[in-house]
SERO-4910 file (N, C-alpha, C, O; in steps of 0.05 Angstrom, whole numbers):
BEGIN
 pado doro    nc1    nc2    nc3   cac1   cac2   cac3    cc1    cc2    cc3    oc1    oc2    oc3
  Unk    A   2374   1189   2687   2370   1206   2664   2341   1204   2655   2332   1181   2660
  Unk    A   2320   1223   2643   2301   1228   2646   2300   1216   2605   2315   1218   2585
  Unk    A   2274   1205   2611   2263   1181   2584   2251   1199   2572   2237   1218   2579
  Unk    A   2262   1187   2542   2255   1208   2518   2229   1205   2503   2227   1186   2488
  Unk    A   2205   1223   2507   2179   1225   2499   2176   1204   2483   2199   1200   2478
  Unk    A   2159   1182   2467   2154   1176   2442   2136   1203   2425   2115   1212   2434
  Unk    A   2147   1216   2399   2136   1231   2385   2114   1217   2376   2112   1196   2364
  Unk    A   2093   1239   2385   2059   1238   2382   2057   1234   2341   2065   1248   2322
  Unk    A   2038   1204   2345   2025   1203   2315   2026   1233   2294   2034   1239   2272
  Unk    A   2013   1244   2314   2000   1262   2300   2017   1286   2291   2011   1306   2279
  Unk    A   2047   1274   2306   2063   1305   2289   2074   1291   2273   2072   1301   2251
  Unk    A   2086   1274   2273   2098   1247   2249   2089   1249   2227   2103   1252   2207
  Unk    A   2052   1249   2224   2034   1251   2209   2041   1273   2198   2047   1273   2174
  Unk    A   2041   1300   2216   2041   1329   2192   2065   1332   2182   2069   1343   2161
  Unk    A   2090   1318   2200   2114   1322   2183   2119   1300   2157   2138   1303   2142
  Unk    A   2107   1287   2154   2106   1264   2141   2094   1276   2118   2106   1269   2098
  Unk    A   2070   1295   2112   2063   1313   2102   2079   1331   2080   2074   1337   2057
  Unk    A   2093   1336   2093   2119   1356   2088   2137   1345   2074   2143   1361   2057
  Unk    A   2151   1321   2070   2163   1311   2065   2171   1285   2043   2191   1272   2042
  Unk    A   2149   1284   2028   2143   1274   2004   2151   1288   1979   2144   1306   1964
  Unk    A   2174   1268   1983   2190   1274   1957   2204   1250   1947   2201   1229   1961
  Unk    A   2220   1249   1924   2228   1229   1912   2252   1213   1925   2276   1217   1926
  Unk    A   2237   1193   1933   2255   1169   1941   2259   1183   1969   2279   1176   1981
  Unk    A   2242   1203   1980   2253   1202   2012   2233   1188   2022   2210   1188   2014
  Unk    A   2244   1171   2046   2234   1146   2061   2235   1156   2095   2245   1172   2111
  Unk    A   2222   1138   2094   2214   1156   2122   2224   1118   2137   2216   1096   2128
  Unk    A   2240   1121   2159   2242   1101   2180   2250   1112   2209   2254   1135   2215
  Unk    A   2252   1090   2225   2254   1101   2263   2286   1093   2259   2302   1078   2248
  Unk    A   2282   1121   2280   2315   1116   2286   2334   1113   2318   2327   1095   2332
  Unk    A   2345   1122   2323   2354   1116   2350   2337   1122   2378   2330   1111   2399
  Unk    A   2335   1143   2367   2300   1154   2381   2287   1171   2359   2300   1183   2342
  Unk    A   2257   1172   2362   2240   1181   2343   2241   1175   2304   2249   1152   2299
  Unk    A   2236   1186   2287   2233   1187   2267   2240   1198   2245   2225   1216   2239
  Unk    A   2264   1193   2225   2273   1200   2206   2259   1196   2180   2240   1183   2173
  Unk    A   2281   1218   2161   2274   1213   2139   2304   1223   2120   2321   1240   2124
  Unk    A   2300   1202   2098   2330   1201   2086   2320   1204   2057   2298   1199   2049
  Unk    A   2336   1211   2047   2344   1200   2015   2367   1189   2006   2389   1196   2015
  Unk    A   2365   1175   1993   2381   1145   1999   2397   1149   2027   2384   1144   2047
  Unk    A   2424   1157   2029   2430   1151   2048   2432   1172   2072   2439   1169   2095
  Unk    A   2423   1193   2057   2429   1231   2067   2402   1225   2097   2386   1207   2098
  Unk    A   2405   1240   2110   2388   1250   2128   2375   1280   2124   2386   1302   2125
  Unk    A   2348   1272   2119   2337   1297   2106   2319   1314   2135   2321   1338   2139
  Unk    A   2302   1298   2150   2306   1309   2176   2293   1286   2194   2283   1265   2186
  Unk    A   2297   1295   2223   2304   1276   2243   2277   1288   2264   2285   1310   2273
  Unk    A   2251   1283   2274   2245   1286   2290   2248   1266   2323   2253   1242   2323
  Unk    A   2244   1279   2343   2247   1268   2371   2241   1279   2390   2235   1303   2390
  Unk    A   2241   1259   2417   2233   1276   2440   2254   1279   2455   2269   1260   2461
  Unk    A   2256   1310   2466   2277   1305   2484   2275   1299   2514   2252   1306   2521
  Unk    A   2288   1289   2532   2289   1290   2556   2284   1313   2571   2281   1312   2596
  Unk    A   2282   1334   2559   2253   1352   2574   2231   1357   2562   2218   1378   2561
  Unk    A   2227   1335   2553   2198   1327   2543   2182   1342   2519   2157   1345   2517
  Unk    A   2205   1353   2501   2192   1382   2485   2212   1357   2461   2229   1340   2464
  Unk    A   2192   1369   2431   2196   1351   2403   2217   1373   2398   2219   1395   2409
  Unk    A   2237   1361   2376   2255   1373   2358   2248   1363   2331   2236   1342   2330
  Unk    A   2256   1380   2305   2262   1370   2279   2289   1380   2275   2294   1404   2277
  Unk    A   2308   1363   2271   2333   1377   2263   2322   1367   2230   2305   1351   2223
  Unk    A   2342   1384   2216   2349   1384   2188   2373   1397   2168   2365   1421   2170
  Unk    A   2382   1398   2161   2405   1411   2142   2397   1441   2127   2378   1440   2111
  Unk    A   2405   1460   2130   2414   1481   2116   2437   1497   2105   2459   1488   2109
  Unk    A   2436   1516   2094   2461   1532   2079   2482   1535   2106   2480   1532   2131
  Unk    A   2497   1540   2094   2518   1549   2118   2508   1580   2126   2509   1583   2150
  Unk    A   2502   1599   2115   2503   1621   2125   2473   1626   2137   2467   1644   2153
  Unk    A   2456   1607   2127   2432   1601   2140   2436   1589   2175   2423   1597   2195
  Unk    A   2459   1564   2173   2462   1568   2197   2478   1576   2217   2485   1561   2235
  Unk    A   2488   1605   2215   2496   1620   2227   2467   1641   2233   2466   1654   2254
  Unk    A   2455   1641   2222   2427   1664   2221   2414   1650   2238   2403   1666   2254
  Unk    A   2408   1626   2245   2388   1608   2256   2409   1606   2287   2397   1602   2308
  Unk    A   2435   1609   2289   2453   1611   2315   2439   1638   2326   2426   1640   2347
  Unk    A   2442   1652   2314   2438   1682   2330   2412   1686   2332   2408   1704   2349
  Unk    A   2386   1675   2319   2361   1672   2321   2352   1666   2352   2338   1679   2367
  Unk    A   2363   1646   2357   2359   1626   2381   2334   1619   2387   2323   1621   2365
  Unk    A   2315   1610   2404   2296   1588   2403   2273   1606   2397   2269   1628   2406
  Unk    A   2257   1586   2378   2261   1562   2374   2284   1543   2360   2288   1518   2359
  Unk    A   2296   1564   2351   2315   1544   2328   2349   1540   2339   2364   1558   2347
  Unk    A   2354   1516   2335   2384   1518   2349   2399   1505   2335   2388   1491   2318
  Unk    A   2425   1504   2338   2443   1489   2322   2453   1463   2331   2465   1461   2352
  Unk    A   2449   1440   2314   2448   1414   2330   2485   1411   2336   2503   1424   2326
  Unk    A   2488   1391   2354   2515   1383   2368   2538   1364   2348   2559   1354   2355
  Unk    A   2524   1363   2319   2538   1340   2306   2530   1347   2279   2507   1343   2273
  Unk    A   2551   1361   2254   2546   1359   2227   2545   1388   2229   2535   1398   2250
  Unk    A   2557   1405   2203   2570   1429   2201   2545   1439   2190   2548   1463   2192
  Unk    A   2523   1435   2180   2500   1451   2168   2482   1426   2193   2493   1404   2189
  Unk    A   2470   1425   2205   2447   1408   2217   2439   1429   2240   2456   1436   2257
  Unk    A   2411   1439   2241   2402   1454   2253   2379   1446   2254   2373   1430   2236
  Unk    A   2357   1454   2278   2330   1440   2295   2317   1479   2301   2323   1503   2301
  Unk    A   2295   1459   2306   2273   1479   2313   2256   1462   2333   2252   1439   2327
  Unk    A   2244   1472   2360   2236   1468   2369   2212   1457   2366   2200   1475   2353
  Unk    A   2195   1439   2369   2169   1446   2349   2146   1450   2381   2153   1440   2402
  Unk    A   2117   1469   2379   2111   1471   2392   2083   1481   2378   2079   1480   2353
  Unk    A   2060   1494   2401   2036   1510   2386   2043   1533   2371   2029   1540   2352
  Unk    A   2067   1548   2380   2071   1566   2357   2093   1563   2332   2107   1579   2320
  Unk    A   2089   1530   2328   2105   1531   2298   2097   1543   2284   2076   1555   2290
  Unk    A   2104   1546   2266   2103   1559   2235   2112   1532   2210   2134   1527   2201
  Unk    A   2084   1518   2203   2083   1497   2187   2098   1505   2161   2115   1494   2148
  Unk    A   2085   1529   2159   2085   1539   2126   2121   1542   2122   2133   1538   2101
  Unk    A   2137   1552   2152   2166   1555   2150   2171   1528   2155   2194   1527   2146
  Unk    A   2165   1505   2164   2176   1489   2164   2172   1469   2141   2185   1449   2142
  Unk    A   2153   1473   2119   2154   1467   2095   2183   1470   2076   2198   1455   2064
  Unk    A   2180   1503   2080   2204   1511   2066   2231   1498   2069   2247   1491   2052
  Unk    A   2232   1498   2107   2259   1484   2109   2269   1458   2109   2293   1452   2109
  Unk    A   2243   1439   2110   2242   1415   2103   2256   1417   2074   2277   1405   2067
  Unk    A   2239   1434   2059   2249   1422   2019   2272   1435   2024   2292   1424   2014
  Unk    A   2275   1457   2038   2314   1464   2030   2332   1442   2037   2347   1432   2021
  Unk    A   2327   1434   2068   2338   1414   2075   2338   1384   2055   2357   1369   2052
  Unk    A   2309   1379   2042   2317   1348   2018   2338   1362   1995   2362   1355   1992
  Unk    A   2327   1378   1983   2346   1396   1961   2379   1393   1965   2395   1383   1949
  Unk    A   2383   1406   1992   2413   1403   2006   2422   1367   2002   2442   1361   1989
  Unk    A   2410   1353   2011   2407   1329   2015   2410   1309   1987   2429   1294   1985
  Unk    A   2398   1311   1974   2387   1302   1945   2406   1306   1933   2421   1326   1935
  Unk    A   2410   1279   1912   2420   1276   1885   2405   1294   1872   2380   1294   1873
  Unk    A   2421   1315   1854   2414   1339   1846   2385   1328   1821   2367   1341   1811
  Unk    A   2390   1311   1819   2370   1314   1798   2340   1298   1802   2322   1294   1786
  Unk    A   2341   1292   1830   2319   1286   1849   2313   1319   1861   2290   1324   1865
  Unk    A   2330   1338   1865   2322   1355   1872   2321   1379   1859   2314   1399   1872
  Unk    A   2329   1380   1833   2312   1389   1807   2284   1389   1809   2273   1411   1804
  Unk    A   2270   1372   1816   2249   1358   1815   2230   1355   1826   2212   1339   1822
  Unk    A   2232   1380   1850   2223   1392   1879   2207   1418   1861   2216   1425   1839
  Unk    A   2195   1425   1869   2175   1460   1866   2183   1469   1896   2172   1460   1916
  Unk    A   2202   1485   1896   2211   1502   1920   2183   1519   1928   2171   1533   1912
  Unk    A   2178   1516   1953   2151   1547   1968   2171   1569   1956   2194   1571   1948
  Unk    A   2148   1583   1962   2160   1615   1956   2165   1618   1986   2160   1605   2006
  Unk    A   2180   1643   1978   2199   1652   2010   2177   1682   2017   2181   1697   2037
***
């Protein structure tokens, strides 16, 4: 079976970026790099065995049905009824993955930690 990339500093760094919010913590996880609030998983980057990064993260339910029929970059992960990924690559879209980052802590978050968020505009 083919060995899973270590995710480059430097995207850790911009997603790390993104993801500063209250009481979310950033630690390693089975492979690559999470980030939780308290115990929630707010999102999950990694490398996969064909050598390309993922961010999974949590959205609406009908969000991820929109993001099924989208298809790649964005796909629906194998485990958890809202948990959906985007490929990440040169043509991400930071500014959308801002957004879906804070939807994803918001989803995630004790509501009054995520009161406490300034949502991007859509």
């Amino acid at each position: 079976m083919p060995d899973r990339p270590d995710v480059p500093p430097e995207l850790v760094e911009r997603l790390r970026a993104l993801l500063r919010f209250p009481e979310c913590a950033e630690e390693g996880a089975w492979t690559g790099v999470r980030w939780r609030v308290r115990r929630a998983t707010v999102a999950h980057v990694f490398g996969g065995e064909d050598q390309r990064f993922r961010v999974t993260f949590r959205a609406d339910p009908e969000e991820v049905q929109a993001f099924e029929h989208l298809g790649g970059p964005y796909f629906r992960a194998g485990w958890g009824s809202n948990v959906v990924g985007v490929v990440l690559d040169d043509a991400t879209d930071w500014d959308e993955m801002a957004e879906l980052l804070t939807d994803s802590y918001c989803i995630q978050a004790p509501q009054q930690l995520a009161d406490a968020v300034a949502r991007p505009e859509a």
